[in-house]
C-alpha positions in Angstrom: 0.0 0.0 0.0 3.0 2.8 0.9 3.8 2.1 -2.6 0.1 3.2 -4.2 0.4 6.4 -2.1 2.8 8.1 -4.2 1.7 7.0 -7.6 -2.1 7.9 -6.6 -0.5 11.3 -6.2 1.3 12.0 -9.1 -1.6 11.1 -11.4 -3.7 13.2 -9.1 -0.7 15.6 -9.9 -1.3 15.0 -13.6 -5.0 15.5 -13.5 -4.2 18.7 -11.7 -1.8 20.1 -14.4 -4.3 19.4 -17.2 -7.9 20.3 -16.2 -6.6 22.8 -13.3 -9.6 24.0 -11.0 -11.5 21.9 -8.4 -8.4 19.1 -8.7 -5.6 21.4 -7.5 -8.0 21.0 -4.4 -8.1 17.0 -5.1 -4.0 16.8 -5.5 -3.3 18.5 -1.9 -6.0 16.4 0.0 -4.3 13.5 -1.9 -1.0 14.4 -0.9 -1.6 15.0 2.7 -3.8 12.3 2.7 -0.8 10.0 1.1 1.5 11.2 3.3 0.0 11.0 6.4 -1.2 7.0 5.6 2.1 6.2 4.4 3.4 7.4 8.0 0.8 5.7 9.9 1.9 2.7 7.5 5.7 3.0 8.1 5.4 3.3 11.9 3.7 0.0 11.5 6.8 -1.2 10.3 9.1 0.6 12.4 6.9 -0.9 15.1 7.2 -4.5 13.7 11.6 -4.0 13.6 12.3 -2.7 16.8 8.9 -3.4 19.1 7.2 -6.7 18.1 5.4 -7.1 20.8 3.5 -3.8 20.8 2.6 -4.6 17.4 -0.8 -6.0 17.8 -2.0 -3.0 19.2 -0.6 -0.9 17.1 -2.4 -2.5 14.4 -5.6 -3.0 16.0 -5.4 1.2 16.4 -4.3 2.3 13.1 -6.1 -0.3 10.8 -9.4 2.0 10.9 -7.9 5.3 10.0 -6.1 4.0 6.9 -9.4 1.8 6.2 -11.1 5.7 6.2 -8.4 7.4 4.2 -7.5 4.4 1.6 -11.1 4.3 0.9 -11.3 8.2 0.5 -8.2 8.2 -1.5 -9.6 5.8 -3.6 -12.7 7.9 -4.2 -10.5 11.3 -4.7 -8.6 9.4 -7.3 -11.7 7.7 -9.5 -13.1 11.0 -9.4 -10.0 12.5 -10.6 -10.4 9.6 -13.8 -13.6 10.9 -14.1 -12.9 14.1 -14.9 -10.1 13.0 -17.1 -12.9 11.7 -19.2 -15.9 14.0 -18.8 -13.6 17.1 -19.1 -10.6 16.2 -21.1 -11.7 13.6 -23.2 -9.2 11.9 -22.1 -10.1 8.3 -21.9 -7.5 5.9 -21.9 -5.9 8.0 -18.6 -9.1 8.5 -16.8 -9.9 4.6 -17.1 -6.0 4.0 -16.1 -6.7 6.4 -13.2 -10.2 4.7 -12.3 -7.6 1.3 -12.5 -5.8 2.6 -9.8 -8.9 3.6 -7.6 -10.2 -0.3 -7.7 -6.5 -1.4 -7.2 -6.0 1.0 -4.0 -9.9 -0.3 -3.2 -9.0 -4.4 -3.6 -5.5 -3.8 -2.4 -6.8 -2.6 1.0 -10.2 -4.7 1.0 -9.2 -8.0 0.1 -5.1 -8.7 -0.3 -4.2 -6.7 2.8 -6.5 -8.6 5.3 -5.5 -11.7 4.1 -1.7 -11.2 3.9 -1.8 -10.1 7.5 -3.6 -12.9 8.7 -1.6 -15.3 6.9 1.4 -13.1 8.7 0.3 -12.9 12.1 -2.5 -15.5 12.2 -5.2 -12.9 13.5 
């Protein structure tokens, strides 16, 4: 998921540069939105090197605020695709960017979930 932060920002950075208006607006929540998740998600891992036992609860705290802001990142950036093709006619990188939206969306729904429990068996 860190990884999906950053390139759901730089198409959001794309969108921006092209249709300009209410996705400059779009690009910054994305970005702090991005950064503040990939924190959240890098403590988890800073947790998980030096503090393994406090990493249960650590989890157990942070799992539903990046549940809230993967989902909300996901719906920025399909909205985003959207406009690519509503306003741009641009169809081929609004679908791409819609792509990414699901990905973010199955990424956090389905593959996370069960990579963690296969992980840490809870």
């Amino acid at each position: 998921m860190i990884g999906l932060y950053p390139l759901a920002v730089i198409v959001a950075w794309f969108v921006k540069e092209e249709l300009r208006g209410p996705t400059s607006a779009v690009f910054i929540a994305l970005s702090v939105l991005g950064t503040v998740l990939s924190m959240l998600r890098g403590h988890l891992v800073f947790t998980a090197a030096t503090h393994a036992v406090g990493l249960t609860a650590q989890r157990r705290c942070v799992m539903p605020i990046t549940l809230v802001g993967d989902l909300i990142m996901a719906a920025m950036l399909a909205g985003d695709g959207l406009g690519w093709i509503m306003g741009a006619s641009r169809e081929v990188a609004g679908v791409l960017t819609i792509a990414l939206a699901v990905g973010l969306v199955v990424a956090r729904l389905v593959l996370e979930p069960t990579t963690t429990k296969a992980a840490f068996g809870d």
